[in-house]
N, CA, C, O and CB atoms as a CASP TS submission, in Angstrom:
PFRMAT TS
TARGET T0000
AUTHOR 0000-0000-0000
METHOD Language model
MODEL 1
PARENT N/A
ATOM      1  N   UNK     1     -33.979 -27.159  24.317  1.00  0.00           N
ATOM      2  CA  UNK     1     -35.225 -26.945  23.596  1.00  0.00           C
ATOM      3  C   UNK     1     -35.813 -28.312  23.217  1.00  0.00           C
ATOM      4  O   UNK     1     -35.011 -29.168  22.842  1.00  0.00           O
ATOM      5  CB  UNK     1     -34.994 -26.057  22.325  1.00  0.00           C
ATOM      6  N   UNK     2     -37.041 -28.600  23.268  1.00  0.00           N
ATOM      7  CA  UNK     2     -37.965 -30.042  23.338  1.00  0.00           C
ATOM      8  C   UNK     2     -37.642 -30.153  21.460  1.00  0.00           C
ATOM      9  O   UNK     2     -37.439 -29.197  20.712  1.00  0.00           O
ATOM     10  CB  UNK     2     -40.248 -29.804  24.062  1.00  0.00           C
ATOM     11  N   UNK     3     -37.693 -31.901  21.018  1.00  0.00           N
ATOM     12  CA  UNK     3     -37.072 -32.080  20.098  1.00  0.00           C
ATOM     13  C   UNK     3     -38.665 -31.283  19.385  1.00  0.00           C
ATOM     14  O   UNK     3     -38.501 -30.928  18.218  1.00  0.00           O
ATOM     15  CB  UNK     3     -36.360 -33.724  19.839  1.00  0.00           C
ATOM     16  N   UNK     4     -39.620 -31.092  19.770  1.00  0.00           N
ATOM     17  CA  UNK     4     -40.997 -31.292  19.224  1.00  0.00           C
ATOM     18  C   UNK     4     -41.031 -29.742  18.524  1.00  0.00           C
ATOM     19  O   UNK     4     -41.463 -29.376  17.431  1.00  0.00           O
ATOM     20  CB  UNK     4     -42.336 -31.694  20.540  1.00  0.00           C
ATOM     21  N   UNK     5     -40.477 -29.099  19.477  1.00  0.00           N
ATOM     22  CA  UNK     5     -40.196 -27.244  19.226  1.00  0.00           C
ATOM     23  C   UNK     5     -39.313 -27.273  17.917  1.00  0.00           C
ATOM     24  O   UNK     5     -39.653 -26.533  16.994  1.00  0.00           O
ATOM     25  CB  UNK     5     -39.094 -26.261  20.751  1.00  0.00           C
ATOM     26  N   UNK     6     -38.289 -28.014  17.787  1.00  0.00           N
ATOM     27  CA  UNK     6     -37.426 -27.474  16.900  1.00  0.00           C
ATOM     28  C   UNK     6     -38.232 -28.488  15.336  1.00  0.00           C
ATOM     29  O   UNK     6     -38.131 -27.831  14.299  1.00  0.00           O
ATOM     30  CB  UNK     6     -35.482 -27.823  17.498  1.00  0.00           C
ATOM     31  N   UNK     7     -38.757 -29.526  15.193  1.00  0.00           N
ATOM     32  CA  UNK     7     -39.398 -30.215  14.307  1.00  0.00           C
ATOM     33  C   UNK     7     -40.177 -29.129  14.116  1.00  0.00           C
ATOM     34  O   UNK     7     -39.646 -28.437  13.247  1.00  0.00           O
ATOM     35  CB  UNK     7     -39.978 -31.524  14.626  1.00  0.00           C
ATOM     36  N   UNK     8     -41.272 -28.601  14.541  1.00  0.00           N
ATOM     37  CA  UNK     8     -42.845 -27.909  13.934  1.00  0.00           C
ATOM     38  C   UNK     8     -41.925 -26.434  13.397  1.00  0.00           C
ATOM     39  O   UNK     8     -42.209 -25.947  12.302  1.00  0.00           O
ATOM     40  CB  UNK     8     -44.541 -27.495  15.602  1.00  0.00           C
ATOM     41  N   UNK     9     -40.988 -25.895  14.138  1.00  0.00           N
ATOM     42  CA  UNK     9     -40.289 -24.609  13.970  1.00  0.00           C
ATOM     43  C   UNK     9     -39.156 -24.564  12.763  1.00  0.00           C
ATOM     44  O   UNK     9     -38.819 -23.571  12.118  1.00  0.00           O
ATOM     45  CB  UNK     9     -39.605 -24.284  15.357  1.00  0.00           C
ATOM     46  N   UNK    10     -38.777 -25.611  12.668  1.00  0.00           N
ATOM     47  CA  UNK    10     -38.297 -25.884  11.044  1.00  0.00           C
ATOM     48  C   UNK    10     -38.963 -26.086   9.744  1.00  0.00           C
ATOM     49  O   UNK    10     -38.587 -25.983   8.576  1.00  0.00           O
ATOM     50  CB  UNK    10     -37.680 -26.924  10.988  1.00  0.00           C
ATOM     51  N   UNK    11     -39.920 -26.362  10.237  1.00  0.00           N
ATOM     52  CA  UNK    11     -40.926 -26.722   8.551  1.00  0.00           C
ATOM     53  C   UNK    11     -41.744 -25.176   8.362  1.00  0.00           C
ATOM     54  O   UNK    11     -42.090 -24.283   9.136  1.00  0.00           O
ATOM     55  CB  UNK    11     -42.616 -28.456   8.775  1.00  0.00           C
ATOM     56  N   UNK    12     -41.835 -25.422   6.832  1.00  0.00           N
ATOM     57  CA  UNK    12     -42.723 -23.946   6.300  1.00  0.00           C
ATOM     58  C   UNK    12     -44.255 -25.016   5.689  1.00  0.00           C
ATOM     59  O   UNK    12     -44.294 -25.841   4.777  1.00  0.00           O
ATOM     60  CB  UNK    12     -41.542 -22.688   4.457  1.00  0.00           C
ATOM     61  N   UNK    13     -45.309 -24.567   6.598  1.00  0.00           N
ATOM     62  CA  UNK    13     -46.193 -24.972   5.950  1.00  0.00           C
ATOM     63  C   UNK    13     -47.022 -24.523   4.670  1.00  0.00           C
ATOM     64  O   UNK    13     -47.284 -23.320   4.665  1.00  0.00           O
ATOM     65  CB  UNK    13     -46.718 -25.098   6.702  1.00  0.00           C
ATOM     66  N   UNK    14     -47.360 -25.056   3.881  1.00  0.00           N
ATOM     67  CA  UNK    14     -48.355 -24.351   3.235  1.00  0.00           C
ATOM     68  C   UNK    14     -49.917 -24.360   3.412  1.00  0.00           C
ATOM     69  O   UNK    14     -50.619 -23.462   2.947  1.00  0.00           O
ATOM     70  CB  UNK    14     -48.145 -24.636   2.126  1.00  0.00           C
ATOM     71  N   UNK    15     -50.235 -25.037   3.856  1.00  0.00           N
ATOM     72  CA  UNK    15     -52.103 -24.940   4.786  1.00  0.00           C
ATOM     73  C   UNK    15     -52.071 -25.052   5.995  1.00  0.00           C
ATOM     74  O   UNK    15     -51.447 -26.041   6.382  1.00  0.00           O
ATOM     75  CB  UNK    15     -53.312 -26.158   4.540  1.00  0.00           C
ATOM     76  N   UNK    16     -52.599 -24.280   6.929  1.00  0.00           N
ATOM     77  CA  UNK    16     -52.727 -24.913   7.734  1.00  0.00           C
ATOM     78  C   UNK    16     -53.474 -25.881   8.241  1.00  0.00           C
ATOM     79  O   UNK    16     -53.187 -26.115   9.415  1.00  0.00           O
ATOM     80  CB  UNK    16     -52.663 -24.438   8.120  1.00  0.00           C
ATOM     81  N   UNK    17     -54.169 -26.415   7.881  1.00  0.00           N
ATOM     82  CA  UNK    17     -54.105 -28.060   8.218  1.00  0.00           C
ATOM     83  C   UNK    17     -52.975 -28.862   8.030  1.00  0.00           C
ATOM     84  O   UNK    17     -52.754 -29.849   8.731  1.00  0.00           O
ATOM     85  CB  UNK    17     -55.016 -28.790   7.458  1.00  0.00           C
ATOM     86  N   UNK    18     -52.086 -28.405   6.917  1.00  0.00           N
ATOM     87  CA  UNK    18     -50.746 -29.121   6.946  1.00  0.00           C
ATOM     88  C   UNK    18     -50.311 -29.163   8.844  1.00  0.00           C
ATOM     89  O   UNK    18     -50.246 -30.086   9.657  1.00  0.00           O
ATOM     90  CB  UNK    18     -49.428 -28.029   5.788  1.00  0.00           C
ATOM     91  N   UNK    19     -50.165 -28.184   8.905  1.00  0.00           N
ATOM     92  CA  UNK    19     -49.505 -27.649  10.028  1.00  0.00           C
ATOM     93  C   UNK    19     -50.511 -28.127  11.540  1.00  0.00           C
ATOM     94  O   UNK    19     -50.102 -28.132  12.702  1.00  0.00           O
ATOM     95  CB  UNK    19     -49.371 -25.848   9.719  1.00  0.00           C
ATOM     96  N   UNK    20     -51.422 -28.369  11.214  1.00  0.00           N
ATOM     97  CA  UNK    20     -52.586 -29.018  12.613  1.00  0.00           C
ATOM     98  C   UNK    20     -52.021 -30.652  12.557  1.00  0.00           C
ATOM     99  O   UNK    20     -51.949 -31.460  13.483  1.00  0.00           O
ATOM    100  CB  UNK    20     -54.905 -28.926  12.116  1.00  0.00           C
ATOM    101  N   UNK    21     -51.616 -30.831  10.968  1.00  0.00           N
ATOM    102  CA  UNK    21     -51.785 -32.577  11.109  1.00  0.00           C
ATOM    103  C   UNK    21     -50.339 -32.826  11.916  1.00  0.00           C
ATOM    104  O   UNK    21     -50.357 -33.689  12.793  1.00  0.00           O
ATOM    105  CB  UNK    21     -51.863 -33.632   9.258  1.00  0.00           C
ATOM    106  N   UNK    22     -49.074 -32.103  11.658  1.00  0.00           N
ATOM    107  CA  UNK    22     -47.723 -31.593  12.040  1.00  0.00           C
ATOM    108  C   UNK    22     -47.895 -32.164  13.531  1.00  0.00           C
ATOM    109  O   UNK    22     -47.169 -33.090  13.892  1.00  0.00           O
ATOM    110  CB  UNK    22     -47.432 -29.783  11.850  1.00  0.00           C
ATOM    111  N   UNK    23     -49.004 -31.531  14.533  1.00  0.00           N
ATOM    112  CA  UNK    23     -48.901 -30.763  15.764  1.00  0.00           C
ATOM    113  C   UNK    23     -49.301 -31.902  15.942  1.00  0.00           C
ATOM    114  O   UNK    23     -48.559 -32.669  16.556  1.00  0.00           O
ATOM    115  CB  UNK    23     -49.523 -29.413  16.257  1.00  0.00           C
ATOM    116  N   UNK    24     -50.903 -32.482  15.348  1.00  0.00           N
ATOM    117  CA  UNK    24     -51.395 -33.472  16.505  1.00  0.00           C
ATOM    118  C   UNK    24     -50.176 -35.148  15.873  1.00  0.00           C
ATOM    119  O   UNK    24     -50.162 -36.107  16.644  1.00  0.00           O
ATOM    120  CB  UNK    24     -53.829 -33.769  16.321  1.00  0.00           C
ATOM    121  N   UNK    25     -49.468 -35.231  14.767  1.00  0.00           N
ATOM    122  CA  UNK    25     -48.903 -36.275  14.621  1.00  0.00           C
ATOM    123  C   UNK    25     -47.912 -36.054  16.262  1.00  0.00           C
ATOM    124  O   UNK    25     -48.035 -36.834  17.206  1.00  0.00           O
ATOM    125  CB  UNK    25     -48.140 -36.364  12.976  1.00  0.00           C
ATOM    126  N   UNK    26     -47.291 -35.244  16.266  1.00  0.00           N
ATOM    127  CA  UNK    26     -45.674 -34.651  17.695  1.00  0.00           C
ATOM    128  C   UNK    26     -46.554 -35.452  18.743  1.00  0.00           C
ATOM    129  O   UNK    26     -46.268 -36.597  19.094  1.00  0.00           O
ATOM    130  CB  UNK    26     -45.308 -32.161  18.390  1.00  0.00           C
ATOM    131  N   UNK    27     -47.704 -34.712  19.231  1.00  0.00           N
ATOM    132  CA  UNK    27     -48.715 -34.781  19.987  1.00  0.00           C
ATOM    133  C   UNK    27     -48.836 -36.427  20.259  1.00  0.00           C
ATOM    134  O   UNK    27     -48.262 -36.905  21.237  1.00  0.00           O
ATOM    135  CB  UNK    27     -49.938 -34.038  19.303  1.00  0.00           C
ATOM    136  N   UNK    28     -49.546 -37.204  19.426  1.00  0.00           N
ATOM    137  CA  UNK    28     -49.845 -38.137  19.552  1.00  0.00           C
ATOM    138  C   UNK    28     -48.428 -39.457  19.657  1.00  0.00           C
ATOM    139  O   UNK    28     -48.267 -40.197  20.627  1.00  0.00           O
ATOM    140  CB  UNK    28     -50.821 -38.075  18.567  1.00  0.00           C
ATOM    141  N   UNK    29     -47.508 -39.448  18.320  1.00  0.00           N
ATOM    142  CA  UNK    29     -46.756 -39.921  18.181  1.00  0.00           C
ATOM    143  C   UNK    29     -46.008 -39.815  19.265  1.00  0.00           C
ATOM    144  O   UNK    29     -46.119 -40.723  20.088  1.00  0.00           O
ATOM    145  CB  UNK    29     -46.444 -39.713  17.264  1.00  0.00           C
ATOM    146  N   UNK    30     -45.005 -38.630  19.569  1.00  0.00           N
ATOM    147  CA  UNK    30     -43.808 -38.321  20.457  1.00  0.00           C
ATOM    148  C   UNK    30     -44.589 -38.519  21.580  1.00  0.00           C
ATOM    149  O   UNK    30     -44.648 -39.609  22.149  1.00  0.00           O
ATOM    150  CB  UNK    30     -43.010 -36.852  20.352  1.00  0.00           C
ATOM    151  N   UNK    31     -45.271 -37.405  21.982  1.00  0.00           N
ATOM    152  CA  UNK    31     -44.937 -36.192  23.283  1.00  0.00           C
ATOM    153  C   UNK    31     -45.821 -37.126  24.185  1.00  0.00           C
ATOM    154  O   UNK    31     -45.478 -37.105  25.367  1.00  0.00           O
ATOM    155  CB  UNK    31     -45.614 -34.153  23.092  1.00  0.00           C
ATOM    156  N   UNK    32     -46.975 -38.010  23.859  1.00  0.00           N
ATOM    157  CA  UNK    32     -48.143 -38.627  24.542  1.00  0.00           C
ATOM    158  C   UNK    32     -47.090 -40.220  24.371  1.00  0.00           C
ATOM    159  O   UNK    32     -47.199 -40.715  25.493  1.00  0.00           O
ATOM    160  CB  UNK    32     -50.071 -38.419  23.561  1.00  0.00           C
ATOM    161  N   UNK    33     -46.610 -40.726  23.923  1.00  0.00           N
ATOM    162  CA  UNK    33     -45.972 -42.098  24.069  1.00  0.00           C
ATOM    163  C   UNK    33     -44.358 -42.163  24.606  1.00  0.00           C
ATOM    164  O   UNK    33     -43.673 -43.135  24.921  1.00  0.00           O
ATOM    165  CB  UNK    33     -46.059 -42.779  22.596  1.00  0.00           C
ATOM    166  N   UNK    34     -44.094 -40.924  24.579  1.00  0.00           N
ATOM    167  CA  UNK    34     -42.497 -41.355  25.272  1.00  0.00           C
ATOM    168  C   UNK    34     -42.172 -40.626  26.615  1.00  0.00           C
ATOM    169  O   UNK    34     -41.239 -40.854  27.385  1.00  0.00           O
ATOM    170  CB  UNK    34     -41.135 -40.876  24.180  1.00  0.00           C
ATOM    171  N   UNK    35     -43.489 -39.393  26.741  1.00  0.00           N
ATOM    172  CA  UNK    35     -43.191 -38.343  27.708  1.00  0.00           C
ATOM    173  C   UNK    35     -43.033 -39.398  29.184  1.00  0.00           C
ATOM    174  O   UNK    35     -43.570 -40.493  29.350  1.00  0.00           O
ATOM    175  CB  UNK    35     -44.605 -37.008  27.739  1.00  0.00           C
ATOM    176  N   UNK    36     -42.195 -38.717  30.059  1.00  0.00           N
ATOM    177  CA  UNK    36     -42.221 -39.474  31.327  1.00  0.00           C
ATOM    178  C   UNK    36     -43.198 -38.617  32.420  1.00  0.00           C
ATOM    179  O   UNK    36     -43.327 -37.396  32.328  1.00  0.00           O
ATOM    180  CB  UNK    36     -40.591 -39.663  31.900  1.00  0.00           C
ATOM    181  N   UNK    37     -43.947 -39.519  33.590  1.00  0.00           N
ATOM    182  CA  UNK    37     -44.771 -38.610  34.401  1.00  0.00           C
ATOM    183  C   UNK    37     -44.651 -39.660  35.393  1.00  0.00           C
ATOM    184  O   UNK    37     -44.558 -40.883  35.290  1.00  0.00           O
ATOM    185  CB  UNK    37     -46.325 -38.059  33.886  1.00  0.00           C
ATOM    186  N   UNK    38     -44.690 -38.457  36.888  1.00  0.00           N
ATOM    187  CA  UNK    38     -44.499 -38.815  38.329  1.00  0.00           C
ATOM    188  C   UNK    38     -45.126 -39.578  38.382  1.00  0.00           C
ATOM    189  O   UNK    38     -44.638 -40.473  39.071  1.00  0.00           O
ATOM    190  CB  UNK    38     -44.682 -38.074  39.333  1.00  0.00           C
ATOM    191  N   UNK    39     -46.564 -39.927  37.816  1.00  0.00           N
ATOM    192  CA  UNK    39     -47.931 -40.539  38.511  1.00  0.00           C
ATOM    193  C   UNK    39     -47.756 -42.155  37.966  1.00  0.00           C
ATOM    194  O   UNK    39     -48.339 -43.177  38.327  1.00  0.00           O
ATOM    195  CB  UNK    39     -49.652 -39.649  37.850  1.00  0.00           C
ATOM    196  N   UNK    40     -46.742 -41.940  36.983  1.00  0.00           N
ATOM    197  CA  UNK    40     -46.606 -43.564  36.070  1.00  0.00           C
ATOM    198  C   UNK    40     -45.542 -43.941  37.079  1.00  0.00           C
ATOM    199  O   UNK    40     -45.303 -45.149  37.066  1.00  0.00           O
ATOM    200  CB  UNK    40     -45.948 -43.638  34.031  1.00  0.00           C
ATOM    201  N   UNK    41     -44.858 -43.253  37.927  1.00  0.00           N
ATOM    202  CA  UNK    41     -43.259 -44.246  38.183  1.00  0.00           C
ATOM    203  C   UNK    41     -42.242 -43.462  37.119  1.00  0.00           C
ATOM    204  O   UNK    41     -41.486 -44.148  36.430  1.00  0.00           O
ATOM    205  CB  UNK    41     -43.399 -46.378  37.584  1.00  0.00           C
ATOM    206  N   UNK    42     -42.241 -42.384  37.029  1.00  0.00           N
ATOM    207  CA  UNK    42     -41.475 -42.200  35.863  1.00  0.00           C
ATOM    208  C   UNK    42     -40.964 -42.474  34.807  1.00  0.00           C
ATOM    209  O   UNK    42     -39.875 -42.129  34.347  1.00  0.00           O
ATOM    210  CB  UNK    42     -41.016 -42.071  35.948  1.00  0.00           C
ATOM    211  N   UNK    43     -42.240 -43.503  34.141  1.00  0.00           N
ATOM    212  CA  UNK    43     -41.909 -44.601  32.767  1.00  0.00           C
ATOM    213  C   UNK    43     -43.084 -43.655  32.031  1.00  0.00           C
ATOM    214  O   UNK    43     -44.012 -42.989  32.490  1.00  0.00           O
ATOM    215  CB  UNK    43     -42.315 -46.820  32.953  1.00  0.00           C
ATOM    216  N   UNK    44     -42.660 -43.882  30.837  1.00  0.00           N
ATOM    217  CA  UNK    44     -43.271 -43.256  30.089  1.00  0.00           C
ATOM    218  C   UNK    44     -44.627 -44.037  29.697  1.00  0.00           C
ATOM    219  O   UNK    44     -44.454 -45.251  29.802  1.00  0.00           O
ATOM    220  CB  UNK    44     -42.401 -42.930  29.103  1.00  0.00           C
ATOM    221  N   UNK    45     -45.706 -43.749  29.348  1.00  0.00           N
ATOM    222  CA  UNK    45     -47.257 -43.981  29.072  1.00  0.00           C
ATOM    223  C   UNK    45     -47.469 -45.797  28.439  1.00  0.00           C
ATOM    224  O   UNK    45     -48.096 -46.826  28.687  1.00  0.00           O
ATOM    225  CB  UNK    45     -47.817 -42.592  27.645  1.00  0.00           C
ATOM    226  N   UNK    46     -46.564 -45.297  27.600  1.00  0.00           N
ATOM    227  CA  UNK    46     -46.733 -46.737  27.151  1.00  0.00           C
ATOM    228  C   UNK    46     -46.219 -47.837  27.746  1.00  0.00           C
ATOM    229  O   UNK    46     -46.658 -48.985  27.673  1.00  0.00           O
ATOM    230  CB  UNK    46     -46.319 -46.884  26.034  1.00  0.00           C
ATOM    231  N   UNK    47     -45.229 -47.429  28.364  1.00  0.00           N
ATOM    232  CA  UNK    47     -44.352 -48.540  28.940  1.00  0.00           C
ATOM    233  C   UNK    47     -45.014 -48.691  30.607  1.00  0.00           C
ATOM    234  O   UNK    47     -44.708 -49.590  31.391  1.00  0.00           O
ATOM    235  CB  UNK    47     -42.468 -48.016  28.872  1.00  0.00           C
ATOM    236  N   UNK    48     -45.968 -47.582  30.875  1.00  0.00           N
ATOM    237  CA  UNK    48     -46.961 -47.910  31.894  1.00  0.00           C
ATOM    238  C   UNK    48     -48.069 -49.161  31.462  1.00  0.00           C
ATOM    239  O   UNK    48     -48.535 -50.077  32.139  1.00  0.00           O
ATOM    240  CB  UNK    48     -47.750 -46.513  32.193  1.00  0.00           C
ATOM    241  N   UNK    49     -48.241 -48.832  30.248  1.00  0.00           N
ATOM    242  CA  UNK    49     -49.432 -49.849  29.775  1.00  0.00           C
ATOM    243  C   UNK    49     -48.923 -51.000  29.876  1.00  0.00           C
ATOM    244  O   UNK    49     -49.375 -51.972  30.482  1.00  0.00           O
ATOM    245  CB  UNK    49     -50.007 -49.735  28.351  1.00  0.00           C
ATOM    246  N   UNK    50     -47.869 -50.896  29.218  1.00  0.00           N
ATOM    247  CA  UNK    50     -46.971 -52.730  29.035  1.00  0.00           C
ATOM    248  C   UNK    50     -46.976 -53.356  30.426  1.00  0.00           C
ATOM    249  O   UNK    50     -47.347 -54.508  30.652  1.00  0.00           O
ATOM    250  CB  UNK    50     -44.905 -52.705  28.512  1.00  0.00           C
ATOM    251  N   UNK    51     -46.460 -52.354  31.481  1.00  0.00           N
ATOM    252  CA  UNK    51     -45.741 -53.140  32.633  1.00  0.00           C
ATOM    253  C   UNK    51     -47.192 -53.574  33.303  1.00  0.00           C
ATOM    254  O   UNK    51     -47.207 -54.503  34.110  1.00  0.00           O
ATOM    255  CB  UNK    51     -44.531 -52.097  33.773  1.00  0.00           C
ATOM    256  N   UNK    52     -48.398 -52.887  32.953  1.00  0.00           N
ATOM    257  CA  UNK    52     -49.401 -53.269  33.700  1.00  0.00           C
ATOM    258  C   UNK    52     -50.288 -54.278  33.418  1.00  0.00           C
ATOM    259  O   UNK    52     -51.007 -54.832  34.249  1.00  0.00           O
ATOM    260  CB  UNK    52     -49.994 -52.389  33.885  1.00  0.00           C
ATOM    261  N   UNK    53     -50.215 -54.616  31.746  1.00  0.00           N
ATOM    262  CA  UNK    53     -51.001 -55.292  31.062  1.00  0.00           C
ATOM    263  C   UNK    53     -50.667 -56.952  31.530  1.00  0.00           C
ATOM    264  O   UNK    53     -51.487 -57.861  31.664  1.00  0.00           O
ATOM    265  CB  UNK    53     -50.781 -54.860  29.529  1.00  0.00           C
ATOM    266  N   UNK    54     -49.238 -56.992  31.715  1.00  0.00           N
ATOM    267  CA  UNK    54     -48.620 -58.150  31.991  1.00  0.00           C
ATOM    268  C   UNK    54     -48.281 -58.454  33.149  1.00  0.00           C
ATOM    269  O   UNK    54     -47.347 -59.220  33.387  1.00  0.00           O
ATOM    270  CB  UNK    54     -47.721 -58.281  31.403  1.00  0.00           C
ATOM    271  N   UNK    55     -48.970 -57.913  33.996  1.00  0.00           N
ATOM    272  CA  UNK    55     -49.203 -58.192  35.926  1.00  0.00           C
ATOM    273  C   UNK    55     -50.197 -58.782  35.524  1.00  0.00           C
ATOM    274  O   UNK    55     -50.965 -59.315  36.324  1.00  0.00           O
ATOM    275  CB  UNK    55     -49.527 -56.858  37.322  1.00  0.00           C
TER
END
């Protein structure tokens, strides 16, 4: 199970906006900076940026 599922699925919110800010922090923080994808080389987003910035 993705660490992101069990973080948002453990907390009890009380607004939901609590719970939007929850999703897009996973979102932005985790899932968009560490995720790995075919199209990068299988490095994750950021570490696409790094390796490219410094060619």
């Amino acid at each position: 199970m993705p660490r992101g599922y069990k973080l948002i699925h453990q907390q009890t919110f009380q607004t939901r906006d609590q719970a939007k800010q929850a999703v897009f922090e996973y979102i932005e923080v985790f899932y968009n900076q560490e995720r790995l994808h075919s199209a990068n080389g299988y490095l994750s987003p950021i570490n696409y940026e790094l390796r490219h910035q410094a060619a």
